[in-house]
N, C-alpha and C positions, 0 to 999 in steps of 0.2 A: 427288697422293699416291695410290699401287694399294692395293691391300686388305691388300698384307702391310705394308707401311708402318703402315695405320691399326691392323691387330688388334696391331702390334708397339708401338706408340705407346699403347694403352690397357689393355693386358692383363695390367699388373700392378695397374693399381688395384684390383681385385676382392681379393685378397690382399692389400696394404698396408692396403688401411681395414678391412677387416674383423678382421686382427691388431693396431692399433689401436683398434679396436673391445673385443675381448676384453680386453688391457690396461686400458682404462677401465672397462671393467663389471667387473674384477675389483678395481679397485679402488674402485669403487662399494658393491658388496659388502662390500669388510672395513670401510669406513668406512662403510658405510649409510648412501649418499648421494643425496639422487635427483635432482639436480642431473647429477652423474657418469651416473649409471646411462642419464639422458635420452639424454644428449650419447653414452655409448657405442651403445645401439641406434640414434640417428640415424650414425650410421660404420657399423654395422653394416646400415642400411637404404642409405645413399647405395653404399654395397657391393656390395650387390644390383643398385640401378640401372645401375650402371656394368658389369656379367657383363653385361648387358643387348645393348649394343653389340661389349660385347668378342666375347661369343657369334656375334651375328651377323657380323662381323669375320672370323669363323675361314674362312668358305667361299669369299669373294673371298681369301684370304689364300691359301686351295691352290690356289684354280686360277691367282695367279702364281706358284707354288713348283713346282707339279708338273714342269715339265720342268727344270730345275736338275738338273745332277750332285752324286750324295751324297745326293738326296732320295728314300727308296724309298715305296711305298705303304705299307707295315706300321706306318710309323713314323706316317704322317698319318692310318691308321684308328686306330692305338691313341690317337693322342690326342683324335681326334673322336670314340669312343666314349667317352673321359674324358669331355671336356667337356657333354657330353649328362647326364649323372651329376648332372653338377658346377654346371651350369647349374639343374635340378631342386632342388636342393639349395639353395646360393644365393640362390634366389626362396625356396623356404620359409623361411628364414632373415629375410629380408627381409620377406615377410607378418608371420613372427613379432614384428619388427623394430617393423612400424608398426602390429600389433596393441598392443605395451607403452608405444610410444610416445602410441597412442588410451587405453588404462587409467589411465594416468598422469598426462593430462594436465590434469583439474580436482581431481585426490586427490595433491598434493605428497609423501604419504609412501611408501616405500622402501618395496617389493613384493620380498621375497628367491624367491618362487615364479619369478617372471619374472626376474628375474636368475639364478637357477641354467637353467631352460630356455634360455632365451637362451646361457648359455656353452655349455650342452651341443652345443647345433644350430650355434653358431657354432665351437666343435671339430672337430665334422665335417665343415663348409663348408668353414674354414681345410685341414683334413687334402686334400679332395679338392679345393682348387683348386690345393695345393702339387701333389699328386702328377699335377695335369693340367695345370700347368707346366712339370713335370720330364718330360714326356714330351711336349712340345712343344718343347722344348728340345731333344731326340734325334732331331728334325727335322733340324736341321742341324748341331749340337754332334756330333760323335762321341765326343767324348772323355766325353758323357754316356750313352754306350750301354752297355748288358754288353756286358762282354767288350772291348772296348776298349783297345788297346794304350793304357796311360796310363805308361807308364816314362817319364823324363824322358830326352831326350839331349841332347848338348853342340851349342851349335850348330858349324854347319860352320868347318871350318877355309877358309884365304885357297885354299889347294890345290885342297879341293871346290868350292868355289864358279866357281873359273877350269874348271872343267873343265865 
């Protein structure tokens, strides 16, 4: 397995658990539950962990992409300067993470203090791992670039294809 194999094989989990994550804490909150609330910051910490790999993931991942046709540099600095961001991010989320899970752990009752921080920080992780997704994805998707011819056409008739 090369490096774009593994960063391509783990690099959604950071965004799956951690929007799982918010789902539970939010309904942790309406129900004030701390049961829920636990279980969402552990998704939201195992979240964390998993950027971890995926991060490091990213630089064996260019240097087997780099000479591929269709792959320009622009596209692999905009998204390594994402994920730099995003990786930052992330881990504070995930400190936050195992901080509430540490407060919480011999006092069973519902902290809405730490549940409301917790969505907030994990808003903005969730925001900046999408958008350092989507520009990893303009790696090699063009159909994800601006500007992009995206009109549909018919495929080829029997005619084009013989010729």
């Amino acid at each position: 397995m090369d490096g774009a194999q593994i960063h391509l094989a783990i690099n959604h989990f950071p965004l799956i658990l951690t929007l799982c994550g918010i789902v539970i804490i939010i309904i942790a909150h309406v129900r004030k539950h701390p049961f829920l609330f636990r279980t969402g910051a552990l998704f939201l910490l195992v979240g964390a962990v998993t950027a971890i790999p995926t991060y490091l993931s990213g630089e064996p991942a260019e240097d087997v992409i780099e000479g591929y046709p269709d792959v320009t540099e622009v596209y692999i600095e905009a998204h390594e300067e994402a994920a730099v961001y995003t990786f930052i991010v992330t881990e504070i989320l995930g400190l936050a993470a195992l901080v509430a899970l540490a407060l919480t752990r011999k006092t069973p009752d519902y902290k809405r203090g730490l549940s409301i921080t917790l969505l907030l920080l994990s808003l903005i992780a969730v925001t900046s791992i999408a958008r350092t997704s989507h520009l990893g994805g303009q790696i090699r998707h063009q159909e994800l670039r601006s500007g992009a011819d995206t009109t549909t056409t018919s495929p080829p008739t029997e005619a084009e294809e013989d010729d």
